[in-house]
N, C-alpha and C positions, 0 to 999 in steps of 0.2 A: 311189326313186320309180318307177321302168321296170316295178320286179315286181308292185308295189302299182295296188289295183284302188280309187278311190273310191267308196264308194256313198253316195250323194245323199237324203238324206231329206226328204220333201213332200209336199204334200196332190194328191190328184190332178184338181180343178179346171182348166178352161183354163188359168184364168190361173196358180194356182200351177206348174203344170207350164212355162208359157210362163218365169217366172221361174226356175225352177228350171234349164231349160235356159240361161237369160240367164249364170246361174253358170257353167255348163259354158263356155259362149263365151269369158266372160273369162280363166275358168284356164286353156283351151285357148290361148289369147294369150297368155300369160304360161309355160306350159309346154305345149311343142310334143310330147310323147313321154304327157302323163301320161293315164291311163287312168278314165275315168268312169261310172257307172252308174244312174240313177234309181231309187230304190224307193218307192211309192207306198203311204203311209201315212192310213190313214183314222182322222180327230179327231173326236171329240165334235159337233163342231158340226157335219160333215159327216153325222155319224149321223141327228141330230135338227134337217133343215130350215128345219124350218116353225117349228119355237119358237121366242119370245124367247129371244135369250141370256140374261137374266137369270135366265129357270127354268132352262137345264141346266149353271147354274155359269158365271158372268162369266169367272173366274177360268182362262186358258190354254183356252180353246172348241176350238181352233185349233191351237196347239203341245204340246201336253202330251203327245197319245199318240210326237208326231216325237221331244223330249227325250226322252222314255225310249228309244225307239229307241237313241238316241245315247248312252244313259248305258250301254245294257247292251251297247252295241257292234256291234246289229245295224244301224246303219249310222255314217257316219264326220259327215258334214256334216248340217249343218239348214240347211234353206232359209226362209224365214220373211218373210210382211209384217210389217215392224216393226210398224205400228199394231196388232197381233195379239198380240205378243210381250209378255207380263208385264212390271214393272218389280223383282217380286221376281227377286233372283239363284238361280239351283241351283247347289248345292255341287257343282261337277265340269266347268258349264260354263261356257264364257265365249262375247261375240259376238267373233268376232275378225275380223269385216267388215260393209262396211255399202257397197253399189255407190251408185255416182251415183244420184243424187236423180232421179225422176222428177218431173212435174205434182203439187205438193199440192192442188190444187184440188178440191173438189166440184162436179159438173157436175149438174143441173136439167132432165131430161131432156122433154119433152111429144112433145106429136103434134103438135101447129100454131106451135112455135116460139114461145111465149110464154117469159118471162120469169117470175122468182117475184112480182115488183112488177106483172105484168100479171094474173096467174092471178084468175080472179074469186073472190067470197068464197063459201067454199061450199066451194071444190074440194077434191079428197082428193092425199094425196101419201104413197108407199108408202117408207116406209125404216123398218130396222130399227135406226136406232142412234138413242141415247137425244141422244146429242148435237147431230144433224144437226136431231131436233126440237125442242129446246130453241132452238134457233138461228134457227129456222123457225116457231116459235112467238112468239119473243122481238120477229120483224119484222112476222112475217101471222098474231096471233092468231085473226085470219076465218078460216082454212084448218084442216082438220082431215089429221093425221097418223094413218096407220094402218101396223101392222105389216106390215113385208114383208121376206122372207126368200131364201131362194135363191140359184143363182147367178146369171150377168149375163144369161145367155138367158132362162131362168124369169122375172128381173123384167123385161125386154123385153117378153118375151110377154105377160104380164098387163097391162104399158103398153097393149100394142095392143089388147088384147081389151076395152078399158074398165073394167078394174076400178079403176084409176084415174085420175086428169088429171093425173099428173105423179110422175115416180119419181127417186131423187138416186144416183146412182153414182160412183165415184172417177177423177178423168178420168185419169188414169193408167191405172188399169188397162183402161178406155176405149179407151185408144192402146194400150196392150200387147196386146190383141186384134183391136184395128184395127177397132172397130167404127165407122162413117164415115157409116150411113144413117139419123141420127136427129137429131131437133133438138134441141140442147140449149144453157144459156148457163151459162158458168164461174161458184160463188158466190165464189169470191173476190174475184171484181169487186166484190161485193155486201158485201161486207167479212166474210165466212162465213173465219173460221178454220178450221184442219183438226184432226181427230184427231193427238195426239203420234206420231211415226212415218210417217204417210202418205207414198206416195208412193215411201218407200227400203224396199229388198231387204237383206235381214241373212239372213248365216250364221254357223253357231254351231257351234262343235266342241269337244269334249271339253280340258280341262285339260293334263291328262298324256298327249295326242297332239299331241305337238311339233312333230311334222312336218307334221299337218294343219293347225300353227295359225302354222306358217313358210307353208307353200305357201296357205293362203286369205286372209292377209298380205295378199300378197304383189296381191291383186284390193282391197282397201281404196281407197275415197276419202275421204280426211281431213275436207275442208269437209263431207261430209254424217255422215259420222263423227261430227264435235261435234255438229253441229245436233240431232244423233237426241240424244244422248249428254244436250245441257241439255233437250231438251224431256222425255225421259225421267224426269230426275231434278228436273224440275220437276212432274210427275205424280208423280213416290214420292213427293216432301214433302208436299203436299197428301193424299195418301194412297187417292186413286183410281187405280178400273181402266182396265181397256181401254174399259170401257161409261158412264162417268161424263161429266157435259156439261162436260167439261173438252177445249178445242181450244189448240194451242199454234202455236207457226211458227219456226223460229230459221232464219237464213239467217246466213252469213259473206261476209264481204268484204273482202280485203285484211287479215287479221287480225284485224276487229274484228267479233262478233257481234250482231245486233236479234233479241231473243226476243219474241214478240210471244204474247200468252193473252187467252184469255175464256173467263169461269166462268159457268156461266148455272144458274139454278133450272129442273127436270124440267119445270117447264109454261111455262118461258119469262117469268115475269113480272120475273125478277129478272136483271139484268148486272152483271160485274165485267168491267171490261176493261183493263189495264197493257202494258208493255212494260219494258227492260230491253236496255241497250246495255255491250259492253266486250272488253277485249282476249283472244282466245284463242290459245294456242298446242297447248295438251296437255290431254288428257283431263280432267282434275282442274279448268283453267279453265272449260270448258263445264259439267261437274257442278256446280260456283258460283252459274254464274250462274242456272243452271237454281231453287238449292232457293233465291238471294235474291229470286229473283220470286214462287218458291209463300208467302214467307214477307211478302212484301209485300202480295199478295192478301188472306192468313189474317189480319192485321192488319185488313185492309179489311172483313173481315166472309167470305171465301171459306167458312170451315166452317159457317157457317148458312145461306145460301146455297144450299148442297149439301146441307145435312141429313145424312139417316141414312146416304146415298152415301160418305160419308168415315170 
């Protein structure tokens, strides 16, 4: 390890980079001598802004150009927002970490400290994920949702300028940038499920680098390990992406897990809402429990629902 140089693969946003260093921290904890380096890789979605993700490919916006990095060896680790990370597998890689859970929460951000149940009807609210408005929709059909894209400054900035009354950002990465000067109220109060993933930091290394996949190990938190693990493969079964109005939650506790979902129809007029309680120990129990809630849903009506999104 002494001669070996890590290099760190990620997007170079604040926050990916804030996260990416978050890695470095913890291997730095865990080995005192080992050597690290960032290289900042530019995705798809970074390319293309301002567009819906749905035009420039749902499908890896975010991870695709970093994975290849990592297939062809031009760097060792992937740093990753899970909620960004595909549910399909690549041949070559595995995640073989997933850090403590941050805030799942969606935060509701305004200029005068309103809430979504105050907002009057009329108002606009900028977010670019299909799910946050189906959500949003599902509760304040009055309100209209317009696409907004960027990063957290960019949608700040448009908050202030009036282009909208209200914009949704992930309070996590809210904290992880430490932004403190704005009003905003948590939706999960609101009973606003999150995107599968939110909130945990995943890295991903190559297969047959043994050594990368002993040493990033070796940063693992197990409880948020499974949680990721069943909401995961409770999004494969159902057979949505990253952009589909599919929100999920699993938490553990003393060994036993609540996976908690809701399916919403694209304009909000239709809910599916379940949960799903049971014993986890090892990878294979949270992947379980994960595809007997997608398949309880799908029973319920989930793939009409969702339409042509599945």
């Amino acid at each position: 390890m002494r001669e070996r140089t890590y290099r760190i693969g990620t997007r170079g946003s604040p926050l990916a980079l804030y996260q990416a260093n978050l890695v470095m921290e913890r291997l730095a904890e865990k080995f005192k001598e080992i050597k690290m380096e960032v290289k900042v890789i530019k995705t798809r979605g970074d390319v293309y802004r301002e567009a819906p993700l749905d035009r420039i490919g749902s499908t890896g916006a975010f991870v695709k150009e970093i994975q290849e990095a990592l297939l062809s060896e031009e760097v060792d680790l992937a740093v990753h927002s899970m909620k960004d990370l595909p549910t399909e597998e690549i041949d070559g890689l595995r995640l073989a970490a997933v850090l403590e859970r941050g805030s799942v929460s969606d935060a509701l951000i305004t200029r005068n400290g309103s809430n979504l149940d105050d907002l009057p009807a009329g108002s606009v609210i900028g977010t670019g994920s299909v799910r946050r408005k189906a959500q949003i929709m599902a509760r304040r059909p009055d309100i209209e949702c317009r696409l907004l894209r960027g990063n957290v400054d960019t949608r700040l900035r448009k908050l202030k300028s009036g282009d909208y009354d209200a914009i949704i950002l992930s309070y996590a990465g809210m904290e992880r940038l430490k932004i403190k000067d704005v009003r905003y109220s948590l939706l999960l109060d609101n009973g606003f499920l999150p995107a599968v993933g939110q909130g945990a930091i995943g890295v991903e290394v190559r297969d047959n680098d043994s050594e990368s996949v002993d040493v990033v190990s070796a940063i693992n938190h197990h409880e948020t390990f499974l949680s990721v693990i069943a909401e995961r493969n409770f999004l494969k079964r159902l057979g949505g992406g990253c952009i589909a109005p599919i929100a999920a939650f699993a938490k553990v506790h003393s060994g036993r897990m609540t996976l908690k979902s809701v399916i919403t129809s694209p304009d909000g007029s239709r809910m599916l809402k379940d949960h799903i309680e049971g014993e986890v120990e090892e990878e294979a129990d949270a992947a379980n429990l994960g595809k007997k809630l997608a398949e309880l849903l799908i029973a319920r009506g989930a793939e009409e629902i969702l339409g042509k999104r599945i």
